[in-house]
C-alpha positions in Angstrom: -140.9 -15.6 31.6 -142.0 -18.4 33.9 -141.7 -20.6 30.9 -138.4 -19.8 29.7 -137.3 -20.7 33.7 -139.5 -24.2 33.4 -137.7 -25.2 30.4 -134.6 -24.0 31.9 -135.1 -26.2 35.1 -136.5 -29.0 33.4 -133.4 -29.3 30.6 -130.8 -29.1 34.4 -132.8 -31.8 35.7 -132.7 -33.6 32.7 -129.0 -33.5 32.6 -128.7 -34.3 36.4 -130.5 -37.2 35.8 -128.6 -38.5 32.8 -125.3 -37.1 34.2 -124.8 -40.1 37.2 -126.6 -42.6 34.6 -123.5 -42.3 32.1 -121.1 -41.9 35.3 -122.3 -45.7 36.1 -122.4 -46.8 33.0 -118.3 -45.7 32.8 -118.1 -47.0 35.8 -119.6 -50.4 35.7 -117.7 -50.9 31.9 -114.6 -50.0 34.1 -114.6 -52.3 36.5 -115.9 -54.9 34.0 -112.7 -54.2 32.8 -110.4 -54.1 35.6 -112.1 -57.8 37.2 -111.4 -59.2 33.7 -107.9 -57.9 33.5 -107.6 -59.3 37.3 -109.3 -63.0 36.3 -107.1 -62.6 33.0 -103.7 -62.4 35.3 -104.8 -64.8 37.7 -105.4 -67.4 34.8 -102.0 -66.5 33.6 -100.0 -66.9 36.9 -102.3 -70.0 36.9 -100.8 -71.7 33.6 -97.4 -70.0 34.5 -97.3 -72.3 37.5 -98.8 -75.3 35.6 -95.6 -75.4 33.2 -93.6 -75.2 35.8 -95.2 -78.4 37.5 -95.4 -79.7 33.6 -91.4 -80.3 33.9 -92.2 -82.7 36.6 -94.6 -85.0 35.1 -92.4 -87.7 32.9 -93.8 -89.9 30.9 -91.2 -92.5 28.8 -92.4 -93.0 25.5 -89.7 -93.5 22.9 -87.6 -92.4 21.7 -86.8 -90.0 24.5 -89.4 -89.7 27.5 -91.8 -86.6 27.2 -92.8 -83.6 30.0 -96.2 -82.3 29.8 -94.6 -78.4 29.9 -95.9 -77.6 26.7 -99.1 -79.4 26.6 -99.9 -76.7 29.5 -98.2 -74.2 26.9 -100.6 -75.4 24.1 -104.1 -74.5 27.0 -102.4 -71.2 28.1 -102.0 -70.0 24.2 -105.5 -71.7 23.2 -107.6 -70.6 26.4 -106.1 -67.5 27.5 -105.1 -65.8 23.9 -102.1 -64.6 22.7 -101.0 -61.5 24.6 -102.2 -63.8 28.3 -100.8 -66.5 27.5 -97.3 -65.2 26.6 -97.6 -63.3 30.0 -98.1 -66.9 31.7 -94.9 -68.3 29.7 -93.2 -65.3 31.6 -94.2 -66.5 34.8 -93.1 -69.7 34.3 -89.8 -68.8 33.2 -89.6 -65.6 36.2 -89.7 -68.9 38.5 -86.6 -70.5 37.1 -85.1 -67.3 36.7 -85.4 -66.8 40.2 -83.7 -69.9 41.2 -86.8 -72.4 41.6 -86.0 -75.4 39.7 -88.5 -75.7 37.2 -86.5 -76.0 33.7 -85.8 -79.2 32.1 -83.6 -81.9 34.2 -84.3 -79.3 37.3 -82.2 -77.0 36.4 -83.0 -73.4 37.2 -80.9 -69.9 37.3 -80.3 -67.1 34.2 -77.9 -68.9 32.9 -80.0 -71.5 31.3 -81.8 -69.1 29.0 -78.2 -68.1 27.7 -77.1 -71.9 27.4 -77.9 -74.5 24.4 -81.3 -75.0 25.1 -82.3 -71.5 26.1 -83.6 -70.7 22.8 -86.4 -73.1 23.8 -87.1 -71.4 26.8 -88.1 -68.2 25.2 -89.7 -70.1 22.4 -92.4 -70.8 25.0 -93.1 -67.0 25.7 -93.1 -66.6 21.1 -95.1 -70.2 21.4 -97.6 -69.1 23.3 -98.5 -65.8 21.7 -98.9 -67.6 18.2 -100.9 -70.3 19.4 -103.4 -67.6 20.5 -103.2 -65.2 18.1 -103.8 -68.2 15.7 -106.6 -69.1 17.8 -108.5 -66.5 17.6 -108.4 -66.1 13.7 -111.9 -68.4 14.5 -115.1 -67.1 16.4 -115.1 -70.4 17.6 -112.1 -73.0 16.8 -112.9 -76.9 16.4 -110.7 -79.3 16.9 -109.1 -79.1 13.6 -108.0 -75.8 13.6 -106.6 -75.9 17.6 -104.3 -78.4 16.2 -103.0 -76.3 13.2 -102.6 -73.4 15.9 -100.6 -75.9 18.3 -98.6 -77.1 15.1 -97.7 -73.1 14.2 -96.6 -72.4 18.3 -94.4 -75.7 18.4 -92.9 -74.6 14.6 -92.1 -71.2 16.5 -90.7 -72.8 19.8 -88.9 -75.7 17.5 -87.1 -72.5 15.1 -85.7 -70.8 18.2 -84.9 -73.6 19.9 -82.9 -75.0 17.1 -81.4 -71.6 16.4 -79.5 -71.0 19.7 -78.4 -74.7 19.9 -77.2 -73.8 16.5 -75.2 -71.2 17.7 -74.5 -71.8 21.2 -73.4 -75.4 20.6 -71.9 -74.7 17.7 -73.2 -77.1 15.5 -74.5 -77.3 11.8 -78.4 -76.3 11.1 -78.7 -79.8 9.7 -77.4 -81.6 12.9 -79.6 -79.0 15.7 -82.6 -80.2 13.6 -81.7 -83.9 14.0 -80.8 -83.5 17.9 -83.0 -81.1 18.8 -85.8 -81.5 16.6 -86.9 -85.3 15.5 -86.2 -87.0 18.8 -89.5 -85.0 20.0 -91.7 -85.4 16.9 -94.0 -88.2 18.3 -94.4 -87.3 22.0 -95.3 -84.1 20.6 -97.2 -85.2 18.1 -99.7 -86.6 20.6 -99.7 -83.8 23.1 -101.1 -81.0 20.5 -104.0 -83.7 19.5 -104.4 -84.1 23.7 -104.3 -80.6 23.8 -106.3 -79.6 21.7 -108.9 -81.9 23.1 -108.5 -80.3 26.3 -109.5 -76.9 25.3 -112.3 -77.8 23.7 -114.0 -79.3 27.0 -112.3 -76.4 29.2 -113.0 -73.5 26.6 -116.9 -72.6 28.1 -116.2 -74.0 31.7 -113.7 -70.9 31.6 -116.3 -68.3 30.5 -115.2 -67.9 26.8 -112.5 -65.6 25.6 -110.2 -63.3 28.0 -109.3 -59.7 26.5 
């Protein structure tokens, strides 16, 4: 009898003790989670901000002069991964929705992402998720395939872009491409291989992937 109430107290106390151990474990893996998901969003709001600055910085290289907005696209979608780095594209284009004047020429306002070159607007959001989800088809990317994932994002912003001015403008596929299109070739040319450069010396200083 005193046997059957040893093993009986000795299986409860076993229980008790793994009981709180898997509570903490739940509990540590949750608020892993939740100062991840916090860093994650602060990173976002980061880069969201960072394009908006990006509008600012000019620098005139033919054929047209080139901002750095979507070289800090490029690092959100590379660094941060798809699903963050759309989410700081949002930010950015919450600000100038808003009435903060952070879109190209300064302009700023709803209004914009309904005029001609709206479609490039949300092709930063589209951009930016690419270029991540891209990304991380690698364990660890080199330089050579951040470039091809910067090439797919800027083929995605380019397509939308080029669509609405299409539309909006009324113009022919053919002519959107020329104006909207080839003027920017080079300058962008050279901000995916600076970008792409970028990420690779930020990527570990950041702590490796976010979720």
């Amino acid at each position: 009898m005193f046997t059957k109430v040893n093993r009986v107290a000795s299986k409860r106390d076993t229980v008790s003790r793994c009981g709180p151990t898997f509570n903490g474990k739940v509990f540590r893996n949750f608020m892993n989670t939740e100062q991840t998901s916090l860093r994650g969003m602060v990173f976002a709001s980061l880069f969201g901000a960072l394009t908006a600055v990006g509008a600012y910085i000019i620098i005139p290289l033919p054929p047209v002069p080139i901002t750095l907005q979507t070289l800090f696209l490029g690092l959100a979608g590379t660094l941060l991964g798809g699903r963050l780095g759309a989410l700081s594209q949002v930010v950015y284009l919450l600000l100038g929705i808003i009435g903060l004047p952070v879109f190209a020429g300064g302009k700023a306002g709803l209004g914009v992402l309904f005029g001609p070159t709206g479609g490039y607007l949300i092709g930063f959001v589209a951009a930016a998720f690419v270029i991540g989800k891209v990304t991380a088809l690698k364990v660890r990317p080199g330089f050579a395939w951040l470039c091809l994932s910067l090439v797919a994002g800027t083929a995605v912003l380019y397509a939308l872009g080029v669509l609405q001015l299409s539309l909006v403008a009324r113009l022919a596929p053919m002519k959107a491409l020329v104006v909207g299109v080839l003027p920017f070739l080079p300058g962008d040319g050279i901000k995916i291989g600076l970008t792409a450069w970028i990420a690779l010396k930020l990527r570990d200083r950041l702590g490796g992937k976010f979720p």
